[in-house]
Structures are given as structure tokens and as C-alpha cells.
N, C-alpha and C positions, 0 to 999 in steps of 0.2 A: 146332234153329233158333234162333237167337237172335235175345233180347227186343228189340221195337221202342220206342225213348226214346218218350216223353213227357211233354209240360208236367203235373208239376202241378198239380192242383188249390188254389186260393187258399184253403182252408181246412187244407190239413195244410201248404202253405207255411208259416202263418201258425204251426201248431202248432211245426213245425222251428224258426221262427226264436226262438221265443217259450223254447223247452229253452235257446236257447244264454242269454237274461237272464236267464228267472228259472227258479232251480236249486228253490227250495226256499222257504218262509213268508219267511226275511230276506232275500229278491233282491225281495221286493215292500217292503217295508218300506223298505227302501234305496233302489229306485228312486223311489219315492210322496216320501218323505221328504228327498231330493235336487231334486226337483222343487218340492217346498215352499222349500227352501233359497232354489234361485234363485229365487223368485217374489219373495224380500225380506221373508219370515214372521219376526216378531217372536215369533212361539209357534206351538208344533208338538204336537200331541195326538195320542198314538197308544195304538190302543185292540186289542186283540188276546185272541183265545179259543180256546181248546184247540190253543194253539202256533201261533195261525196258519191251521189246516187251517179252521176254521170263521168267522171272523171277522180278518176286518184293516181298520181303518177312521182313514185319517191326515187330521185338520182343521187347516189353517193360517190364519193372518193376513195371506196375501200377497196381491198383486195381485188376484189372479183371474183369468177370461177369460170373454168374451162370448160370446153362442151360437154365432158363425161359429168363434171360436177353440178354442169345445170339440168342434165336430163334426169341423171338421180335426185336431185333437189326438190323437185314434181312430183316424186314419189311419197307416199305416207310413211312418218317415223324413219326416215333419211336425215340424218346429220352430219356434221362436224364437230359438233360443242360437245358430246359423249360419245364412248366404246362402249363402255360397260355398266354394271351396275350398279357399284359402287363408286361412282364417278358423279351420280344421284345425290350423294352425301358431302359433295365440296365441289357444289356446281357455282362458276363465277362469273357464267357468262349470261347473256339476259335469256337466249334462249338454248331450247335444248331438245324439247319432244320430235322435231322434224314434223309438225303438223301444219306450219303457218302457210306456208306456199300453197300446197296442194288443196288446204282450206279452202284461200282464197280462189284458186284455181277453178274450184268444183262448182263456183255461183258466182261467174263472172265471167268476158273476156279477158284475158292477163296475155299479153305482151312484155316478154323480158328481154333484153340487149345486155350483154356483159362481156368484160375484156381482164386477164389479168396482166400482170407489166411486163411478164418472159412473153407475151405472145402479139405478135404484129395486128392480127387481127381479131375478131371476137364471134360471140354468138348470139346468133336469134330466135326465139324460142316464141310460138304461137299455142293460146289453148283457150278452147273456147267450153267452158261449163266440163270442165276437166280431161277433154279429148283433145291431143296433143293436135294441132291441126299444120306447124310447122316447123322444122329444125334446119336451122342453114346460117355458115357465115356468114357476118357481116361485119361493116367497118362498126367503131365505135369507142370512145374514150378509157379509159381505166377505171373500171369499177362495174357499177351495175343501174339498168334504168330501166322500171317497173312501171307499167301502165294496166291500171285496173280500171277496164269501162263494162259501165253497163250491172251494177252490184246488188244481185239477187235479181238478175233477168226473166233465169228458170225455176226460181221460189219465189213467186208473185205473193203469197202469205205471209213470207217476211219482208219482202219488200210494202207491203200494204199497212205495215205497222212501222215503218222509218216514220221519226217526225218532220217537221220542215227542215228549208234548208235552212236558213239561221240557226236550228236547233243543234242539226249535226254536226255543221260549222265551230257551235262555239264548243262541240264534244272535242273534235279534233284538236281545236285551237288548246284547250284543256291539257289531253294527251303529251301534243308540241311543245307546252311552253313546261310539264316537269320534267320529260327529259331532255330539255334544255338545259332545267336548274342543275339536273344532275349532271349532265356532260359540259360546265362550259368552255371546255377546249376544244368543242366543234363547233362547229359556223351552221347554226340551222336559220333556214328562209320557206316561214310557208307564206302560203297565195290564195286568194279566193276568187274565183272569176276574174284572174289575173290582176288584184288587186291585194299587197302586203299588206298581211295579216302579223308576222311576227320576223323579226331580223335580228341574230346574235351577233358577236362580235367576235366568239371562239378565239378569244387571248387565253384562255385559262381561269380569268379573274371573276369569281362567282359576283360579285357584286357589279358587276358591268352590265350580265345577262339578268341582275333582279331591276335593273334600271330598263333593259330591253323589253319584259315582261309585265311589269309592275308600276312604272314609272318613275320620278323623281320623287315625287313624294314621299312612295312609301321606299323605294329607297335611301332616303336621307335619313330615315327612322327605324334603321335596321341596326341592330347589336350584333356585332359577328360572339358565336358561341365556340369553345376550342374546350373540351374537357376528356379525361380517358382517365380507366382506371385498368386494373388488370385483365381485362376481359374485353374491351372496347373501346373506341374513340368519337367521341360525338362532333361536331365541326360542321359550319351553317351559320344562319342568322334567323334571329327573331326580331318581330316591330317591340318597340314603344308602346307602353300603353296608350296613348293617345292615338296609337293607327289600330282599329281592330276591325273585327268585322263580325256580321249578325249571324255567320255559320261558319263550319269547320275546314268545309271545302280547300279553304288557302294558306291550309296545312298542309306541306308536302313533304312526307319522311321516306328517304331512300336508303334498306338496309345492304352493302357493299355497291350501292347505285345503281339497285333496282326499285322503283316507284315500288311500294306498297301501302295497303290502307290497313290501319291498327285503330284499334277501338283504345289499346290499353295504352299505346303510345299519345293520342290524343286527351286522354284524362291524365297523362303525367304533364302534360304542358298547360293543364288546365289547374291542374295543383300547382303547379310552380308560379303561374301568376296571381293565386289566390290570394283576393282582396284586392289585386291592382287592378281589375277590369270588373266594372258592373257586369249584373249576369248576363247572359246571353248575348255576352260578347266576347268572341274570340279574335287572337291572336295571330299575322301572318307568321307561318312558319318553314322556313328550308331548311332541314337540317338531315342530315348523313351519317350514319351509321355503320363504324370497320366494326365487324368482331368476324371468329371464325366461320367458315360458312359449314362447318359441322354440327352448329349450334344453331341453325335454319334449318328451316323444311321448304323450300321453294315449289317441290312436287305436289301440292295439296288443290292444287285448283287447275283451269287449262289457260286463263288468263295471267296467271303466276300474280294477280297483286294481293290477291292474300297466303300469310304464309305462317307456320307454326314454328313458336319460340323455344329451346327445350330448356332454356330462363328467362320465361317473359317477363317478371317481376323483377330482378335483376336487372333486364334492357329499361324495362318503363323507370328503374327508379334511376340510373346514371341519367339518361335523358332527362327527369324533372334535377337532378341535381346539376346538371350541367348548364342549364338554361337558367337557374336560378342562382346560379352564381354569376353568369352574365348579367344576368338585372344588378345583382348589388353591385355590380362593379362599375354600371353604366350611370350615367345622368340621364334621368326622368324627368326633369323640370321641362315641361311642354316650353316651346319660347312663339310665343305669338311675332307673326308678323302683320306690319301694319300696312304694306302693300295687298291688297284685296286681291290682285290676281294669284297670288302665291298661295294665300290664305285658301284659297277656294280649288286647289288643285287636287282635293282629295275627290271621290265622284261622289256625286247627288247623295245617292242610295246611301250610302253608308254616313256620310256625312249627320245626315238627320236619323237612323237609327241610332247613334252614338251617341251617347250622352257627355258622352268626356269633349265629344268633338262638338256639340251644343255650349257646355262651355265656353271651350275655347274661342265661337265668335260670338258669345255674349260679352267678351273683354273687348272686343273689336270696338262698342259703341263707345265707349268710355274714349272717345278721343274727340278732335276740337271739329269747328263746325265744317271746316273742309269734309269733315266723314258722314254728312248727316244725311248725302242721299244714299244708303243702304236699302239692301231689299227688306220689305216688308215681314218675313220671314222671322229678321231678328229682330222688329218690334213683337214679334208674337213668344220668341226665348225668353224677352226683357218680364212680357207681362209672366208667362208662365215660372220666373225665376222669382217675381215678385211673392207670387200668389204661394209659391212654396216656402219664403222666406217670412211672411205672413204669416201662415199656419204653426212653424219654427215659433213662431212669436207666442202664441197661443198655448205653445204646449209650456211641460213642465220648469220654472228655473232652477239653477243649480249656484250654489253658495260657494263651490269648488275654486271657482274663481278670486275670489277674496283668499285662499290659502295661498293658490298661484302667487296674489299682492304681495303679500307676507313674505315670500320667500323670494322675490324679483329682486331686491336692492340688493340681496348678495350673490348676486351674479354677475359675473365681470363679461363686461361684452370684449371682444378683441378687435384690435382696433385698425383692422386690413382684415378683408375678407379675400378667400383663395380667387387668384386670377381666374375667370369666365371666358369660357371660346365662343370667336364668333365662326359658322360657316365662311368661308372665303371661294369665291368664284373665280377661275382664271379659266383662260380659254388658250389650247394647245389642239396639237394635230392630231388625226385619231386616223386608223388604216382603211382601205375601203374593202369592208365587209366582203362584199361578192363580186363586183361589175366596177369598172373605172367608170362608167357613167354614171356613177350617183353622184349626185347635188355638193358642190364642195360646202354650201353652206348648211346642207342636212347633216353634216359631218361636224364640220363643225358645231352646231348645237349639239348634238349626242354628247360629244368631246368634252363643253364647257359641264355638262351635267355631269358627267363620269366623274371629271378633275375636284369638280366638290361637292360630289359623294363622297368619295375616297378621301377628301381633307376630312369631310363631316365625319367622318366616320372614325378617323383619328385622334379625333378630339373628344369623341362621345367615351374611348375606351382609355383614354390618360387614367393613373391613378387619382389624380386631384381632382376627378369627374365630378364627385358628390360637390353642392354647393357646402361652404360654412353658412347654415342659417344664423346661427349665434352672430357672427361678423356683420350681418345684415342695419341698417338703422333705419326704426322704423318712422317712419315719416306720420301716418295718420292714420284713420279709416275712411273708406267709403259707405257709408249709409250705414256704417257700425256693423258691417257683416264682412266686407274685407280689409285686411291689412295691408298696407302702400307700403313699402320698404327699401330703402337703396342698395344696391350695391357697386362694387366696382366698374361692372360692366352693365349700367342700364337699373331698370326698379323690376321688383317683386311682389305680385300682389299674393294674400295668402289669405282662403277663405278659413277664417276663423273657427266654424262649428267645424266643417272635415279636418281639420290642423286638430284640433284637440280629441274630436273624437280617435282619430290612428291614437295617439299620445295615450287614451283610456283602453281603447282596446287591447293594445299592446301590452300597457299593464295591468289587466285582468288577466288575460294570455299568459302573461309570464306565472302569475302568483297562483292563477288553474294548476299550471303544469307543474310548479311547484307543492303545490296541496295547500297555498297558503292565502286562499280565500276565507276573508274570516267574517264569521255571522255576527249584524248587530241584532239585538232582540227589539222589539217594538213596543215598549210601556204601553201604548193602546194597538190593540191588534186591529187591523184594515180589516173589513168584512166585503166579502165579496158573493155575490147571488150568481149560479152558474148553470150556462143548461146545461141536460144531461151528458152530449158528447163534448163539453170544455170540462163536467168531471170526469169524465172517462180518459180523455187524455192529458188531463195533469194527472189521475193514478197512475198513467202508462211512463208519467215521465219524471214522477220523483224521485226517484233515484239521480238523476243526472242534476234536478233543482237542490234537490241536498247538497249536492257535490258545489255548487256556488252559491251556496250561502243562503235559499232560501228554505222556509218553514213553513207548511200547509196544514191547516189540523178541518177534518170535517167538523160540520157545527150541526149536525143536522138536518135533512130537507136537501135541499140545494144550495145549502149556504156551506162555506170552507172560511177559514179564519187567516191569515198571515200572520206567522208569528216573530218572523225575521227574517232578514232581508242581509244581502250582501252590505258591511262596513262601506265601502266605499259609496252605497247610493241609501242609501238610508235619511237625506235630505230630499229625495226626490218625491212625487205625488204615487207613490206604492199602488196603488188600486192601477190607475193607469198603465203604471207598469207592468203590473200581474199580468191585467188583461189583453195588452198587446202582445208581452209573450206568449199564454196562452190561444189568443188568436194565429199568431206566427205557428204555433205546432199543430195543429187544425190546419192550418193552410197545406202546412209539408205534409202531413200523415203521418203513420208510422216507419220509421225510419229504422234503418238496420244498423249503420253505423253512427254509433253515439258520437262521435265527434264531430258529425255533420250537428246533431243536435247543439253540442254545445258553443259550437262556434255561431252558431244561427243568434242565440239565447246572447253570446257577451256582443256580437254588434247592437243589438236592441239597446243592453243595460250602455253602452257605450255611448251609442248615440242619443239616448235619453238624459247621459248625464252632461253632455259637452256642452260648452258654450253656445248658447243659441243668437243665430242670426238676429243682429240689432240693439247687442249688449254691446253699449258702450267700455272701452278701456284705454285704461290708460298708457302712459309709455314702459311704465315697468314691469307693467300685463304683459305689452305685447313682445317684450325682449324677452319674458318667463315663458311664453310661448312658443318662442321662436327655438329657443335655447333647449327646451323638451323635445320639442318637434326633431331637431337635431339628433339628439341622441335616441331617439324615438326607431327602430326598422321599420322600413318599406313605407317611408316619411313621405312618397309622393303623391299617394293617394289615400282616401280615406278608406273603413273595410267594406264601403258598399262599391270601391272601384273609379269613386270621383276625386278627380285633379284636386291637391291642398294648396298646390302654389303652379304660376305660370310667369314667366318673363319676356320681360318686353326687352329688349338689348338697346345698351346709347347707339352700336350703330346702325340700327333701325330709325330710332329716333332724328339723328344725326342725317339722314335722309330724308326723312318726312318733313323735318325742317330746312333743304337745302342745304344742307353746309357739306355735304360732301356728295 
């Protein structure tokens, strides 16, 4: 016989609706804290114990609300942020639905206290798992102070799947520190078992609060972005390619300064650094988004951080153009420093996932023997730097280099290269955050970092940012695989095979797009033996091998012929070449967008043709190098995403030798 429907009871209504907001300790912290937002809170406190499970308690400086506004406030789909329905379609506050309260009300004790400014005194509001159990004034400051104990008491099943407390902790901490980046002209301070966790500065100044959250490091390595076109204005900062990271997570994109997560916004920051970061390494990114909020759907979820774009392609392509006009306009020459504590402020984890940042303290060794107790770590770079430059050895050479010769003597070097900035550190007064009891010298350290960030930051976006590498003089090589070179400000070391492979890539790039890749024919054709699925996907992909130059003819069996090969490599060992491309398109599969294909296809021929590590040159190699490199785009790294040149500054140097 089947069950006869029935309504619901208003109490596990209340429980059902309350799973869909709040998931877990950061769905209340977000919502409370959002709500503080819009209320116009100058400072935001939030205080949290044992992850959240036992204690959450967020005080702001906003408005407040009067007894009638806080009994209705406990009510489901009770607002202030909308009237009507159409108020839905150019919504600009963070919330709206009237669900967060009474959510969290419904699987929790919550204790509210709030005052607004026309009223002497305030209200106090008790509810225990959504039964209001008290209402009466009380004294209390101006604004509002929320205490959620006890979260998921009477839903022991969702409480039974919360993870630890570090886990929840670092969820909140998560939540805290973007809308921070989003707000920094509020003063937010969370806590964890009464121990700070995070402390802004709430001047206004977004680059204060990426120092609050991020630290000096990565904000010293931050590009401020500022672009708009008719429809929107992008404005934020992006790292350096040398600061990245092995997931996307610390990307934070806020569309009118609400946190949201974009798949399509994330592959336009991923296109716009294309070729400056090895794969599967991404870039920190804060960046902010005006456009109409007619042109948003914020109503499509209950957590609001996904939302639908009605031109998403539109938003994803200002944002990759916006960002990628900040790289060109910024200085990318990593600068090594030769103090080891500084050197080492990026954290562990990412440190050694990065390749660029393996690099960067594989130059460390290269100094005198004052430096030679290093951790053991970078004798294991040194060897693995070896054993790749070794193999570099092994593979095919290229003749390319003798043209380079030929054409170096008429190239005129200039004879002053563009002034070099260095960072400058001063140390000034900075305000006291929350409490006159903090540390005047915790203050002052924040201070000295702030003062040069904000120099460093100045200097990264000068127009004369790009170095003149042509200006450079090259001094020598080191073990025939890097180039030593001076300039104004300190030396230059430029590894030679990524320096020339950008140089090729680039101009394959160009003369692709242009259609003017031109095929040489091969007086003896290379034979090549193939299994069945390397014929299968070279038929899937010639068309796109046609389109650069090469020629495949079956021969029979398993055998296929090379009949010509792109002009430009046609000196190089063909067979090997075939077959690593070939192998490279097996590795990818079948691919949908041929451009992935082809770009895959000229780093190969690219890095096959360049200079390989351990070829000696001469000095009017290395100035026909430099001088390419130069006029060369996106000169600072190779197309696999590794650093072509790094700098050491005289006043680096100028210090490690005492003189200043």
C-alpha cells in the first residue's frame, strides 16, 4: 500500500533547509561574516574553538538592528538586502535570501546581542536549535555579537562527518582571508583557541592585507592589474612567475566583491601566463571584477559562490587580457638574493614543487666558500641539474648557431643599459590595528614590510621595467650552459638552451600564424618503423603536421617515410624528432582543440633545435643572443615555463662583501 504524502513538520523543514547553507564551521563564519559586511562594519572579530565545533563567535562595527529587526531576522526569508523580485537581477549586496540566521539558528545554540546608534541600549536574543528560548534588553556596543556554540548538536550525522579541528580551522581561515582581500577597508582579526590566526590592517590598501595573508614574499612578487573595457573593469594583482603554486586554490576572483569560483575565469589566467609557468603550476591571483550586476546571476546556488555569466566569454577574455598586459608591462627577471634567510621565505611545499624556484637556489651555490654549508637538498638540484644537462648533451646538435656568428659582428651593442631598481627597505610608523596593547615592535616589523612592498611594487611597474638585454656585456660562461653578463646594476646569468629556445619558439609562432612555415624536402627520406597506435595517431594528426612543414608518406607494413620537414630544422637528427613528436601526441590523446596540438608540436621542434647545454660560444654568439632574446616576447622564460635569465644585484653583492 503506498505511503500517504504529508506536510512536514516545521522543525525538520527548518533542519533540511539549513544542510543546504550551512555545510560545515566555514558556512557559518561566511554567512555571519557577510552579513557583518553588509551591515557597513568597519572591523570584523572573529573568535573560533576547536575548529568551529565548539565555539564561533563574529562582532562587528555595523549598523546593528533594533528589537523588531532582530526577532524578524530569525525568521526564514526575512531580509533587508531585497523587496521584490526584480531586485533579484541587480543584487549588490553579498546576501539576500534571508536564510543565514535562522539556518544557523536551527542546529545550534546562537546568542545575538545588538545595538543600533539612535538607541541607548540594545537587544538579546537566545535560541536554542531554532526555539527562541530568550528576548530582553541588554547593554551592548554598536553593532552586532553572534555566538554560535555547540554546531550540529541535534544533527549528530552531520556533526559525525565534520573533519578535525585543523581541518575546519584552515576552512575558515580560507573563507577569512578572501574576504579580506575583497574588503581591505575593514580591520578583520580571526582567533583560534584564542591564538591569531589572521590580522588586517583595514587602511584601504589591498596590498597591505596580501602582506597580512600571504606574506612578504609573495607579496613582493605581486604585479598590480588595472584594465577595463566597455563592459567591465578588472583591478587586483597577480604573482611573478617565479611565485606559483601546484593548485588553483590561491586564485581568488571577486565578481562586484563577492568570492566566487569560475572554472572559465581560472583557464583565462592560465592562458594569459601561457609558457611563463611550467605545467601544473599555477599562479597567486586577487583580482576583482566591476561589471553590471544585470549581467550576473548570483541566485543559482544557496552558498552564492557559483554564479552564471550571460557573457562568460567576454568576462574570461578581459580578465586573460587584462593580466597579460600586466606581465608585459612588468619585470620578470627573478633577482636572487644571496642572503639565505630571505632566499628561503617562500614555504617548503611549494618551494620544491616549483621548478622555477629549484632554479632559482641552484644559482645560490655558485658563490664563494663562505656559502658552502648549504643544505644538502641543493647538492641533490646540482646533481639533478647535471644529469639533465648531460642528457641536453647527448641529444641532437644544431648548426643554427654558426648563422647566429655570421650575423653577430653587425650588431651594435649600446653602450649603457636602462637603470635597474633595487627594493629599498625603510622603516615608518604603522597604526595599531585593534588593541593599543600590541607590541610597538610587532608594528613596527609589519611597517618596514609594508613600506617595501609598496616601493617594490613601484618599481616593478616603471615603464623602463623590461631590462635592455642587448646593453648587457657578456662576461663568459659557466660550464658552457650559462651566460655571466653585466650590467648596470649587478650580473646576469642567462641559461643559454631556454634563451634561445623562447628566440625559436617565437619564431615558429610567428611564421605558423602567418602560414609561412616552409617545407624543406629531404633528398633521402628518414624511415621510420611504427606501432600500430603511433600510425593511428599520426593519420589522426596530419593535417595539423602538414600545416608545419612536415611530410609522411606510408611505405607499407608499419613503415611511413619522412618526406620533409619544417626549413628551419631540417639540420637536425629527423627520426628522433619524428618520434618524440609522435610520442608527445600519444601521451596527450586526442585532442579537440588543434591549437593545443600545435603549440605542443613547435615547443618540441623548438627545443630540439636550440642551443644545447655545454656548447661553447663565443662573445659575439653571446651578444647575437642576448640582442634576439631581446626583441624576442615573453623573453623571461622558456615555452616549458623555466626562468632564461636571473639577477644577482651589486647591492646584494655590495653586502655580502661588507661594504655597506
Amino acid at each position: 500500500m503506498p505511503k500517504q504524502i504529508k506536510k512536514l513538520p516545521q522543525e525538520v523543514v527548518s533542519k533540511i533547509a539549513a544542510g543546504e547553507v550551512i555545510e560545515r564551521p566555514a558556512s557559518v563564519v561566511k554567512e555571519l561574516v557577510e552579513n557583518s559586511i553588509d551591515a557597513d562594519s568597519d572591523k570584523i572579530e572573529i573568535k573560533v574553538n576547536n575548529g568551529g565545533k565548539d565555539l564561533i563567535q563574529v562582532i562587528d562595527t555595523g549598523y546593528g538592528m533594533t528589537r523588531e529587526d532582530a526577532e524578524l531576522a530569525l525568521e526564514r526569508h526575512a531580509t533587508s538586502k531585497i523587496t521584490e523580485a526584480n531586485d533579484l537581477f541587480s543584487i549588490r549586496s553579498l546576501g539576500f535570501r534571508g536564510e543565514a540566521l535562522p539556518s544557523i539558528a536551527a542546529i545550534s545554540r546562537l546568542t545575538m546581542k545588538t545595538r543600533t546608534e539612535d538607541k541607548l541600549g540594545g537587544t538579546l536574543v537566545k535560541i536554542n536549535g531554532g526555539e527562541i528560548k530568550k528576548i530582553e534588553d541588554a547593554g551592548c556596543p554598536i553593532g552586532t555579537n553572534i555566538i554560535v556554540k555547540d554546531l550540529f548538536y541535534n544533527t549528530p550525522v552531520r556533526y559525525k562527518y565534520l573533519k578535525t579541528s585543523a581541518t575546519e580551522i584552515r576552512r575558515i581561515s580560507d573563507i577569512v582571508n578572501r574576504l579580506a582581500l575583497a574588503y581591505p577597508e575593514i580591520t578583520f582579526k580571526l582567533s583560534h583557541n584564542q591564538k591569531k590566526v589572521l590580522e588586517t590592517p583595514g587602511n584601504g590598501n589591498l596590498m597591505d592585507t596580501i602582506l597580512s595573508v600571504y606574506g612578504k614574499e609573495v607579496a613582493k612578487s605581486m604585479i598590480a592589474v588595472d584594465y577595463e573595457d566597455k563592459y567591465m573593469q578588472v583591478s587586483g594583482y597577480v604573482s611573478k612567475p617565479n611565485i606559483s603554486r601546484a593548485s588553483k586554490k590561491h586564485q581568488s576572483f571577486f565578481i562586484n566583491r563577492r568570492y566566487i569560483k569560475s572554472r572559465a575565469l581560472s583557464e583565462a589566467i592560465s592562458k594569459a601566463y601561457h609558457t611563463l609557468l611550467a605545467k601544473g603550476r599555477h599562479p597567486i591571483a586577487i583580482l576583482t571584477i566591476k561589471l553590471n550586476p544585470v549581467l550576473v546571476d548570483v541566485n543559482v546556488h544557496p552558498t552564492k559562490m557559483e554564479v552564471n555569466f550571460s557573457r562568460e566569454k567576454e568576462v574570461a577574455s578581459v580578465l586573460q587580457n587584462g593580466v597579460k598586459e600586466a606581465l608585459s608591462n612588468a619585470d620578470l627577471i627573478p633577482e636572487v638574493k644571496l642572503n639565505s634567510k630571505d632566499s628561503t621565505a617562500v614555504s617548503k611545499k611549494d618551494s620544491q614543487d616549483s621548478k622555477q624556484q629549484q632554479e632559482l637556489e641552484l644559482t645560490k651555490k655558485r658563490k664563494f666558500s663562505s656559502e658552502k654549508n648549504k643544505k644538502k637538498s641543493q647538492k641533490k638540484e646540482k646533481s639533478t641539474q647535471k644529469t639533465t644537462n648531460d642528457n641536453q648533451d647527448k641529444s641532437i646538435q644544431t648548426d643554427q648557431i654558426n648563422e647566429t656568428k655570421e650575423s653577430s659582428d653587425r650588431i651594435n651593442r649600446k653602450e649603457s643599459a636602462e637603470e635597474l631598481k633595487n627594493g629599498i627597505e625603510k622603516q615608518s610608523k604603522q597604526a595599531d590595528y585593534f588593541q593599543k596593547r600590541e607590541q610597538s615592535n610587532e608594528k613596527e616589523k609589519k611597517n618596514k614590510e609594508s613600506v617595501a612592498i609598496k616601493e617594490s611594487q613601484s618599481d616593478y611597474n616603471k615603464d623602463d621595467a623590461t631590462k635592455s638585454l642587448s646593453s648587457f656585456l657578456p662576461l663568459g660562461q659557466i660550464h658552457n650552459t650559462y651566460i655571466i653578463a653585466q650590467g648596470e646594476d649587478g650580473f646576469y646569468i642567462v641559461d643559454q638552451h631556454a634563451a634561445h629556445e623562447r628566440i625559436l619558439y617565437n619564431e615558429l609562432m610567428e611564421k605558423f600564424k602567418q602560414a609561412e612555415i616552409k617545407s624543406q624536402s629531404l633528398l633521402m627520406p628518414v624511415r621510420l618503423e611504427l606501432t600500430n597506435p603511433e600510425i593511428e595517431i599520426l593519420e589522426e594528426n596530419s593535417e595539423h603536421l602538414k600545416n608545419l612543414g612536415f611530410e609522411f608518406e606510408a611505405f607499407g607494413g608499419q613503415t611511413y617515410l619522412v618526406r620533409a620537414v619544417p626549413n628551419l630544422l631540417h639540420k637536425l637528427d629527423i627520426k628522433e624528432l619524428c618520434l618524440d613528436i609522435i610520442d608527445n601526441l600519444l601521451d596527450k590523446g586526442k585532442i579537440q582543440e588543434p591549437t593545443e596540438i600545435i603549440e605542443d608540436l613547435l615547443v618540441i621542434m623548438s627545443c630540439r633545435g636550440a642551443i644545447k647545454s655545454g656548447k661553447s660560444l663565443v662573445p659575439g654568439e653571446m651578444e647575437s643572443l642576448l640582442q634576439q632574446l631581446e626583441e624576442s616576447g615573453n623573453q623571461h622564460t622558456c615555452p616549458h615555463g623555466r626562468p632564461t635569465i636571473i639577477h644577482f644585484s651589486k647591492k646584494e653583492l655590495d653586502k655580502k662583501f661588507k661594504r655597506i
